[in-house]
C-alpha positions as CSV (number, residue, x, y, z in Angstrom):
1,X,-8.7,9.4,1.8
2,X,-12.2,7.6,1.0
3,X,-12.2,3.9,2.4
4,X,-14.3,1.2,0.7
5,X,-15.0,-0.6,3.8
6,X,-14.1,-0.5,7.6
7,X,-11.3,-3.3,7.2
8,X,-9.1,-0.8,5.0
9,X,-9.9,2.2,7.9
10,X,-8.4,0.0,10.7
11,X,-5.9,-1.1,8.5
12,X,-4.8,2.2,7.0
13,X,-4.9,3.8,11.2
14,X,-3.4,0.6,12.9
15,X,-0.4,0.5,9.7
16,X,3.5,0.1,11.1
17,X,4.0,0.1,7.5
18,X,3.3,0.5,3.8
19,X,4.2,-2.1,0.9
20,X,4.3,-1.3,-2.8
21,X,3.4,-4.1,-5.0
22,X,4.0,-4.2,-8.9
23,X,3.9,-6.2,-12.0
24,X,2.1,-10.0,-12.0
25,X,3.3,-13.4,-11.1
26,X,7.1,-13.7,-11.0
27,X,7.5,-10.5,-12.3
28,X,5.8,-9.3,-9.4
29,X,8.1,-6.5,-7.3
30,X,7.1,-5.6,-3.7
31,X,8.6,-2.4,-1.9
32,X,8.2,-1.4,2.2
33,X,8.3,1.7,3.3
34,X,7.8,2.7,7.3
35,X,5.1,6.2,6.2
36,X,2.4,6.3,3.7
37,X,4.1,9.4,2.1
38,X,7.0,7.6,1.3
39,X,4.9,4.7,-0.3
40,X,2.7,7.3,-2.3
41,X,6.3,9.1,-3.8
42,X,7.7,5.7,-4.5
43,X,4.4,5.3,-6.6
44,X,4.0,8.8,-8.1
45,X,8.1,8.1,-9.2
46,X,7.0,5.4,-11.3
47,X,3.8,7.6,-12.2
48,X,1.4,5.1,-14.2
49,X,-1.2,4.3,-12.3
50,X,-0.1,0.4,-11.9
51,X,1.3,0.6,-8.2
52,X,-0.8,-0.5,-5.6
53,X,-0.3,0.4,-2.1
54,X,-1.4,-2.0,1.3
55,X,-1.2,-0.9,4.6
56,X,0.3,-3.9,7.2
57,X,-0.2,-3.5,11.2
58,X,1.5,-5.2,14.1
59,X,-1.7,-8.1,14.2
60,X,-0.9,-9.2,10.4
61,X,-3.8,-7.3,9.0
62,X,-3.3,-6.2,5.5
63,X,-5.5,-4.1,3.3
64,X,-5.4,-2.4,0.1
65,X,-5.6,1.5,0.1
66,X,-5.2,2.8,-3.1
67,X,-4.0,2.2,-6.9
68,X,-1.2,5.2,-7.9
């Protein structure tokens, strides 16, 4: 995994969990998942490179990892 800056690193090691966002405005769809496995299969399912995956930790820190 290749981190853009050291926000996402602290983010990504800190995470209690993984959120799936899709689609714009209201047709916006969010999905939580407690592993970052289980957000990357929830992505690859969908497999078209429009999921994008943030890791959340206990402080409220959120950070963008990766498009899938």
């Amino acid at each position: 995994m290749q981190f853009t800056n050291p926000h996402e690193q602290f983010c990504f090691d800190t995470a209690t969990s993984f959120t799936t966002v899709r689609g714009f405005g209201r047709n916006r769809t969010r999905a939580e998942f407690s592993t970052f496995g289980d957000a990357l299969e929830h992505a690859d399912d969908l497999a078209d490179g429009r999921t994008m995956i943030y890791a959340i930790n206990d402080l409220g820190n959120a950070a963008h990892i990766c498009n899938r």
